[in-house]
C-alpha positions as CSV (number, residue, x, y, z in Angstrom):
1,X,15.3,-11.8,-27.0
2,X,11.7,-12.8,-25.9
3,X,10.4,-11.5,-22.4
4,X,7.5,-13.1,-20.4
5,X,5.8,-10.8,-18.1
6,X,2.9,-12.0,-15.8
7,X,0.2,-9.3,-14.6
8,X,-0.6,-6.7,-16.2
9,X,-0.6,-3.6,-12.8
10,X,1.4,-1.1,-12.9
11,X,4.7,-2.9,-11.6
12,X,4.0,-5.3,-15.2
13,X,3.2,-2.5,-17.5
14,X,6.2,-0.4,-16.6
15,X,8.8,-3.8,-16.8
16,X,7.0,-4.2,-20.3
17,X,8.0,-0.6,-21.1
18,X,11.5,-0.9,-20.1
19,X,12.0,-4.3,-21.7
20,X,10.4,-3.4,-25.1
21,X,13.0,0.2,-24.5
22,X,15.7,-2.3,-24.9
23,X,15.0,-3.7,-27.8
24,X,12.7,-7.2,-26.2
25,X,10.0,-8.7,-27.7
26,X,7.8,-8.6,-24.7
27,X,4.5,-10.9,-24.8
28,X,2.1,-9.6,-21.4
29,X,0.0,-12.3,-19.3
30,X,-2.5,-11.6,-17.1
31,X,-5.3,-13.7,-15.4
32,X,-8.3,-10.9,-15.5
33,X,-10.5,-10.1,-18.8
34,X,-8.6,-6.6,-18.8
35,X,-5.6,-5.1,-18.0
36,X,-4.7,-3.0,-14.6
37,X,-7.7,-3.5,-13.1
38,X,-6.4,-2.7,-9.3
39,X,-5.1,0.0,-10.7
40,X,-8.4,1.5,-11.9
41,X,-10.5,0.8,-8.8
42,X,-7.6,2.2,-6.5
43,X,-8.1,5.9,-9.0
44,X,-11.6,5.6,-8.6
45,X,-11.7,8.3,-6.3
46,X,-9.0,10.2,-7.5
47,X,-5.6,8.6,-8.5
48,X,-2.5,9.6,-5.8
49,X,0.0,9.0,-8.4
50,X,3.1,9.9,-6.0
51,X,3.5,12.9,-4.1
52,X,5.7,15.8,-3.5
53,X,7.5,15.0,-0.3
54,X,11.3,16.0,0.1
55,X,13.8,12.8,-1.2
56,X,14.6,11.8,2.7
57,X,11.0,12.1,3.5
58,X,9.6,10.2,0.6
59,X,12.4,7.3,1.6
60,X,11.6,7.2,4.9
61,X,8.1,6.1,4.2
62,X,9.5,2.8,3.1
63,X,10.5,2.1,6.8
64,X,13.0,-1.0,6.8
65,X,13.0,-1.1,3.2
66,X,14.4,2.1,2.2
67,X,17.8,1.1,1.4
68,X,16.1,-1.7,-1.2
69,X,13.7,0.3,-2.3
70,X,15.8,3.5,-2.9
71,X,17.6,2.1,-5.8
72,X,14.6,2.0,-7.8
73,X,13.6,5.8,-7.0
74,X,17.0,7.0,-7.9
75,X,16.3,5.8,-11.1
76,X,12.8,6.1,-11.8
77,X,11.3,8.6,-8.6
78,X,8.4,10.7,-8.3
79,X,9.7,13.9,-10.5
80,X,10.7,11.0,-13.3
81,X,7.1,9.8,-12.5
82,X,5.4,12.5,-13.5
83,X,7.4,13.5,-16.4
84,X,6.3,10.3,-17.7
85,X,3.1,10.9,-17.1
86,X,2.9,14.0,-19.4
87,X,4.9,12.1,-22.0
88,X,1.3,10.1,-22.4
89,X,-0.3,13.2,-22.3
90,X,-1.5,13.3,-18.9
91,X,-0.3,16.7,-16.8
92,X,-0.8,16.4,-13.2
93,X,-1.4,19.3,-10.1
94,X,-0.4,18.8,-6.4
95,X,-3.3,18.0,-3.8
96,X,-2.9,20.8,-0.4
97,X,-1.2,17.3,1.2
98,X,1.6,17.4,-1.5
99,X,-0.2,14.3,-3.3
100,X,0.3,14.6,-7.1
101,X,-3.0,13.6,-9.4
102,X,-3.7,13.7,-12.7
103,X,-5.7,16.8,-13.6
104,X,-8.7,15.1,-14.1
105,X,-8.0,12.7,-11.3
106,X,-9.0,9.7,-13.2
107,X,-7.0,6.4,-13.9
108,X,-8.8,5.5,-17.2
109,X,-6.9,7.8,-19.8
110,X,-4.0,7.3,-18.5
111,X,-4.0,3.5,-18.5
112,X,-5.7,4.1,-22.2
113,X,-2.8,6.0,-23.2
114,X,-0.2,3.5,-21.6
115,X,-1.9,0.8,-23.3
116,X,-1.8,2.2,-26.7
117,X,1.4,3.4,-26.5
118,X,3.0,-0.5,-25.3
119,X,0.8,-1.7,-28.2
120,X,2.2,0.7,-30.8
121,X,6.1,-0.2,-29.7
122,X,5.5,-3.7,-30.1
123,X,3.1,-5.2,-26.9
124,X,1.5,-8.6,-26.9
125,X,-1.2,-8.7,-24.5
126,X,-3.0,-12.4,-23.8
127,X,-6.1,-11.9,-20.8
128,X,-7.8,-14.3,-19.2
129,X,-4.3,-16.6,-19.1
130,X,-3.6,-17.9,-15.6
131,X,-0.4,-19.1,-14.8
132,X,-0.4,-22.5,-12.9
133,X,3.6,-22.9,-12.6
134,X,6.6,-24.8,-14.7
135,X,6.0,-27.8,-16.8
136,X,8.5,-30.8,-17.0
137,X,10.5,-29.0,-19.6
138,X,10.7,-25.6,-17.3
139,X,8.0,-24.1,-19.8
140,X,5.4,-21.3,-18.4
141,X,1.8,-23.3,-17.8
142,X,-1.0,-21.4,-18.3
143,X,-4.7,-22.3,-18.3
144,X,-6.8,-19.9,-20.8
145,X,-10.3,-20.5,-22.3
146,X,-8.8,-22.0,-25.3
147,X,-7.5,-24.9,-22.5
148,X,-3.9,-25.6,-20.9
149,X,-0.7,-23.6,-22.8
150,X,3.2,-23.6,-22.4
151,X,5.0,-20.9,-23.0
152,X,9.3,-20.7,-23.4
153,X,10.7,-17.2,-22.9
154,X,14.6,-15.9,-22.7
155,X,13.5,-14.3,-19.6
156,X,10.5,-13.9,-17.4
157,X,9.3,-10.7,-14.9
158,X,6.7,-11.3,-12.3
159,X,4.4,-9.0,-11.2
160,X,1.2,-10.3,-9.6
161,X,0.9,-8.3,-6.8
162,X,0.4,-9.6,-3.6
163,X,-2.6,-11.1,-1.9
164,X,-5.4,-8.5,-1.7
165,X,-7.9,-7.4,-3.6
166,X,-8.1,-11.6,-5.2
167,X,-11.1,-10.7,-7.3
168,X,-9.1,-8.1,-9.2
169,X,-6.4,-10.9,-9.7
170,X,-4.3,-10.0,-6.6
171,X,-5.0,-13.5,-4.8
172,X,-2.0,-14.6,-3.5
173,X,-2.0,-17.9,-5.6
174,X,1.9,-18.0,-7.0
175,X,3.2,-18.1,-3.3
176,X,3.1,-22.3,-3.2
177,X,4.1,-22.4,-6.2
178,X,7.3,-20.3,-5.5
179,X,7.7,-22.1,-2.7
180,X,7.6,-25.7,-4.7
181,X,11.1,-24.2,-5.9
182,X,12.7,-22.9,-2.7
183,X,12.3,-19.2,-3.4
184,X,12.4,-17.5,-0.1
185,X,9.2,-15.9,0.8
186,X,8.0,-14.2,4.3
187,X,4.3,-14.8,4.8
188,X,1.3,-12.3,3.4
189,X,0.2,-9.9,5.4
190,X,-2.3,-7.2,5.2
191,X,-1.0,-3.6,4.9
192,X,-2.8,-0.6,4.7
193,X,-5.8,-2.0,6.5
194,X,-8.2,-1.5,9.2
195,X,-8.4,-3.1,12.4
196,X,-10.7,-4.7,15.0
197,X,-11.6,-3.0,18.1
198,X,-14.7,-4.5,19.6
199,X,-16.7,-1.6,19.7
200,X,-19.6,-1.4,22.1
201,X,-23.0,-1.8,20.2
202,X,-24.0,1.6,21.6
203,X,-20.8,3.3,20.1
204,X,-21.0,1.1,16.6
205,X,-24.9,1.6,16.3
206,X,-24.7,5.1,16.8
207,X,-20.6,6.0,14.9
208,X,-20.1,3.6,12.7
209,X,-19.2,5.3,9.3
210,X,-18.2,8.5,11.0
211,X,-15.1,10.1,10.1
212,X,-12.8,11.5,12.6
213,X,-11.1,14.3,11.9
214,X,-8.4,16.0,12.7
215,X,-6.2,13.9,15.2
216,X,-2.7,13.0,16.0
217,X,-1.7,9.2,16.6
218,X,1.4,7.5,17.9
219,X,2.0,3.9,17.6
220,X,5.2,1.7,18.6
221,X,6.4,-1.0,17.6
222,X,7.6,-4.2,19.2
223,X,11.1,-3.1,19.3
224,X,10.3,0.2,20.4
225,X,10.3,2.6,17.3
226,X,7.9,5.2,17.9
227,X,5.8,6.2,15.1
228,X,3.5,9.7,15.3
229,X,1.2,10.7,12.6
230,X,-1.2,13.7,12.2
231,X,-4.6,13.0,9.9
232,X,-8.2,12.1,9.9
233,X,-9.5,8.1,9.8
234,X,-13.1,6.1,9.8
235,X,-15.0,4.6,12.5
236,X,-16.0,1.3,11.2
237,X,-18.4,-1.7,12.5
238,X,-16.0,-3.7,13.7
239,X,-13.1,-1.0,14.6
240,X,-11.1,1.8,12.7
241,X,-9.5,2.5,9.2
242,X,-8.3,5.3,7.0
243,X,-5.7,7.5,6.0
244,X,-3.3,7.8,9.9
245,X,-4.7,4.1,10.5
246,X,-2.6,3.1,7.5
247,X,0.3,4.9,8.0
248,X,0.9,3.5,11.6
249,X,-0.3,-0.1,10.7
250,X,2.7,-1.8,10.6
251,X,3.7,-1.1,13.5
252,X,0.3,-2.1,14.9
253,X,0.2,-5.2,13.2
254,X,3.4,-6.0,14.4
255,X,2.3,-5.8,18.0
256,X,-0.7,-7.6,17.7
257,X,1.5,-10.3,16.3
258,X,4.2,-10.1,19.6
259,X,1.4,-9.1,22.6
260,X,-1.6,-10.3,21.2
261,X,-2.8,-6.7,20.9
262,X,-1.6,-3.1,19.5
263,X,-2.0,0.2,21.3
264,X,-3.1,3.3,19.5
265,X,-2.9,6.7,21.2
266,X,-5.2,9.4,19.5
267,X,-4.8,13.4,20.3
268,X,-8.4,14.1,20.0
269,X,-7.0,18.1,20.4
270,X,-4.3,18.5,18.6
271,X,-4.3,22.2,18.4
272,X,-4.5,22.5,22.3
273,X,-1.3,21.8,25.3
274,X,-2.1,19.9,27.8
275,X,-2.1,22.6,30.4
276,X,-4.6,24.7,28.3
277,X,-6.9,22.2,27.6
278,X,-7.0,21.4,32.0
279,X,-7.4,25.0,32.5
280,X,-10.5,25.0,30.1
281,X,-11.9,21.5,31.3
282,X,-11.7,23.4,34.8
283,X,-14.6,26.3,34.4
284,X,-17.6,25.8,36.2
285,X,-20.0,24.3,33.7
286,X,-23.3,25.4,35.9
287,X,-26.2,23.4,34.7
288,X,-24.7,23.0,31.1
289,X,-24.3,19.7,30.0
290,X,-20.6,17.9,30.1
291,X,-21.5,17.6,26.4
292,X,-21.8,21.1,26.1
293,X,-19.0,21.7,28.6
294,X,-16.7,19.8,25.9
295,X,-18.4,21.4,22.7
296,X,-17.4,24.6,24.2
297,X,-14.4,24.5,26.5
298,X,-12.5,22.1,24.3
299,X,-14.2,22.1,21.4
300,X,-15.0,18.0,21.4
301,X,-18.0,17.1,20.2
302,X,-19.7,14.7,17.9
303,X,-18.0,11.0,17.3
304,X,-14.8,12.4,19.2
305,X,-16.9,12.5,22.0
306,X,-18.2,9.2,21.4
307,X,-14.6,7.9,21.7
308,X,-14.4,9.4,24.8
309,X,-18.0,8.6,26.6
310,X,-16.8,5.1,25.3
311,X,-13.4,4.6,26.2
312,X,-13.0,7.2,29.4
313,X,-14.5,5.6,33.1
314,X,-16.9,7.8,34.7
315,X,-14.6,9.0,37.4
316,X,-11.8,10.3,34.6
317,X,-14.5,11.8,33.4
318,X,-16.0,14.2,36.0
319,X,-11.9,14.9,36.8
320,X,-11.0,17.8,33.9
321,X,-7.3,16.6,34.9
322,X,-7.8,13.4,34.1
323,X,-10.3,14.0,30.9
324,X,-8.2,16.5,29.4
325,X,-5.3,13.7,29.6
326,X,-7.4,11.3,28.2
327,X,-8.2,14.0,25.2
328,X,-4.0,14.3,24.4
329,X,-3.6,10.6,25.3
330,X,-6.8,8.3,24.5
331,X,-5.6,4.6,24.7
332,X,-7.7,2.3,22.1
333,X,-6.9,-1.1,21.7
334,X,-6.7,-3.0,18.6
335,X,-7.6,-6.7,18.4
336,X,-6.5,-7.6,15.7
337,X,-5.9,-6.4,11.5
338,X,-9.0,-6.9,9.2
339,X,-8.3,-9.8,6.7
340,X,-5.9,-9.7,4.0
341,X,-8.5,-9.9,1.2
342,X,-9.5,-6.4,3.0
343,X,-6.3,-4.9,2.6
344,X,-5.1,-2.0,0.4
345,X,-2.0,-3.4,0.0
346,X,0.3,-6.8,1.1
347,X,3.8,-6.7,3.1
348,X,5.0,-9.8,2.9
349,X,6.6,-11.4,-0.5
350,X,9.8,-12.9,-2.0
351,X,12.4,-11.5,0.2
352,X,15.4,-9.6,-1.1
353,X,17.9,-11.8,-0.2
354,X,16.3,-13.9,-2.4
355,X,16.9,-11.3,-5.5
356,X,19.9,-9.9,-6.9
357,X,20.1,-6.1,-7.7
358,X,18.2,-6.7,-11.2
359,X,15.7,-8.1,-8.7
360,X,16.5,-12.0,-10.9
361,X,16.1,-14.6,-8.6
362,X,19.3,-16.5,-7.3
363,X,18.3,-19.9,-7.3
364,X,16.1,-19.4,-10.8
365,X,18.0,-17.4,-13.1
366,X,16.5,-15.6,-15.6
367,X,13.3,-15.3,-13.6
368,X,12.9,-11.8,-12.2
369,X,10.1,-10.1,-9.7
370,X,8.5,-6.5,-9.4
371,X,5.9,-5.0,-7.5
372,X,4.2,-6.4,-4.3
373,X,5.0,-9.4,-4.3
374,X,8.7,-8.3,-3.2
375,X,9.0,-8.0,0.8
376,X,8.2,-4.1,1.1
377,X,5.4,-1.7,2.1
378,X,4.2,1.8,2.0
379,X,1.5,4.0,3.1
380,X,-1.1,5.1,0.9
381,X,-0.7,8.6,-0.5
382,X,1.8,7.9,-3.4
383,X,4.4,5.9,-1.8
384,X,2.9,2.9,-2.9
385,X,2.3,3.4,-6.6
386,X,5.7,5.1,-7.0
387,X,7.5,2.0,-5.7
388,X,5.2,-0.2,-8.0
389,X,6.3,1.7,-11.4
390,X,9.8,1.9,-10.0
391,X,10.7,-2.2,-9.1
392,X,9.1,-2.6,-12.4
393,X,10.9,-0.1,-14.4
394,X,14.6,-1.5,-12.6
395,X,13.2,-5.9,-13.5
396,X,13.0,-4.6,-17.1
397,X,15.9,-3.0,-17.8
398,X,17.7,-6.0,-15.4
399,X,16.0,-8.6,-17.2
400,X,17.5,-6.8,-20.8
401,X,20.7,-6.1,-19.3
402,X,20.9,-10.1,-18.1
403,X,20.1,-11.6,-21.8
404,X,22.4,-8.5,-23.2
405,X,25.2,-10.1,-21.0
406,X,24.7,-13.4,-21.8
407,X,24.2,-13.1,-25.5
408,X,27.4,-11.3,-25.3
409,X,29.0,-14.5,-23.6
410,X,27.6,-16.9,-26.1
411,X,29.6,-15.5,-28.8
């Protein structure tokens, strides 16, 4: 049996390590020069493998998509993750957060390893092949630098990511042409992202770059879920982004998208109740500044403050009730998401009612998908990688297990 995948992240790699497992030929295509190139830049600064967070924890990240998604981790999850890590000869330690990195907290030699290890069980790779579609005879088209190829397989995985990131190969560009043969897809959209504010130019002249750290965050979404977060995030030029930003963005996007506009509440003193933080806000400051008075009593100072000279009217601000509410509870509104070509990561994809549970398309048969472009998200801190290797690892095996089946039918 002859397997086609298409991309070569993580999500391709691992269906080409399951299909060659069960005994495919497996010939890998993938639009870039070089393989996993996403992968790379998103371990440039460290690669957040998975992480270490209890089972009902780790699941809950996927949000609406847990029960789909937790198939996959059952079978391939983060312990199985970094088992097979060391199996390449890469050992991995647990960050103070619970994220799990490679020792040496570089992508490169693990991908290496990966690489040689598909090679040496039996991997074809072809770069620089884009795949434009179907031909007439329901062949795979591909344009290379040699010109135009077809290309029949037994069975064929997807696994070109979603839509960001496009000059790493991410670009979005098989959603009209799933959509020429009635696949279900809900639209693209940018996950793990940043989002617009409309800073002042005072507060972006003077913040912009500025980390802000440590705060909580609470966002809800249209239908009412309350999400609350704890972590740090980046003051940008044009609004916010980071670590807590991600983690609450769907449910900010999703407001922008009913009201025209989400709502972020930040607790700018986490450490501090309410009531302490009033009865500190309420010394006599004598002829120290309020600056100083909030460096000292509460211990705001720097871009924090910033947020507040910003967002906080002057009268809230000479009332230590009212400030030291506005500290536990500052309201910023978001505008809007930043574009998807910005993103992280894409919700958004070929929805599951779409796919069977070896993730093969209903209405194509024989055609299966992995990765992002399936209709799921997670934040960043593992969640997202894990899922990747998984929905890859479960389309290879279902892709064998399909042409097992129906080899064993055709006898």
């Amino acid at each position: 049996m002859n397997i086609a995948i298409i991309g070569g992240g993580p999500a391709g790699l691992m269906a080409a390590e399951a299909a060659l497992s069960g005994g495919a030929r497996v010939d890998l295509y993938d639009s870039m020069a070089s393989i996993g190139r996403k992968f790379l830049l998103a371990g440039k600064g460290g690669l957040n493998l998975t992480h270490t967070d209890p089972a009902e924890l780790f699941l809950a990240r996927y949000g609406e998509r847990r029960e789909q998604v937790a198939p996959w981790l059952a079978e391939f999850g983060p312990e199985a993750l970094r088992k097979w890590a060391r199996g390449l000869g890469i050992e991995t330690c647990v960050g103070s957060s619970g994220r799990v990195f490679p020792t040496d907290m570089k992508a490169a030699p693990l991908l290496r390893a990966w690489l040689r290890r598909l090679r040496q069980t039996g991997l074809t790779v072809h770069v620089r092949h884009r795949w434009c579609g179907w031909d007439d005879a329901g062949a795979l088209r591909f344009e290379t630098t040699d010109g135009p190829l077809a290309v029949q397989a037994d069975a064929v995985i997807f696994a070109m990511g979603g839509g960001s990131w496009p000059k790493l190969g991410s670009d979005g560009a098989w959603v009209p042409l799933f959509a020429k043969r009635a696949i279900p897809i809900a639209p693209l959209q940018p996950a793990n992202c940043g989002f617009d504010v409309g800073w002042s130019e005072h507060f972006r002249a003077k913040f912009a770059g500025h980390p802000v750290k440590t705060v909580g965050v609470v966002a809800k979404s249209p239908t009412g879920s309350v999400m609350r977060r704890m972590g740090e995030f980046v003051i940008t030029e044009t609004g916010v982004e980071g670590g807590v930003i991600y983690a609450v963005a769907p449910y900010l996007r999703d407001e922008i998208q009913v009201t025209g506009r989400g709502t972020l509440r930040l607790d700018l003193a986490p450490d501090r109740e309410l009531p302490r933080l009033i009865k500190d806000l309420s010394q006599p400051r004598g002829k120290r500044t309020m600056a100083t008075h909030l460096q000292r009593r509460a211990h705001i100072e720097g871009v924090k403050s910033g947020l507040l000279r910003e967002i906080v009217s002057k009268e809230d601000f000479t009332d230590p009730t009212r400030l030291a509410a506005a500290i536990k509870s500052l309201t910023l509104t978001l505008v809007a998401p930043r574009p998807l070509e910005e993103a992280i990561s894409t919700a958004g994809g070929v929805t599951f009612e779409a796919l069977d549970n070896r993730l093969m398309l209903r209405v194509l048969p024989g055609l299966f998908c992995a990765g992002e472009m399936l209709d799921w998200e997670a934040p960043t801190g593992g969640y997202l990688l894990t899922a990747c290797f998984a929905s890859g690892r479960a389309a290879g095996m279902g892709a064998v297990a399909w042409l097992t089946e129906r080899a064993g039918r055709a006898r």
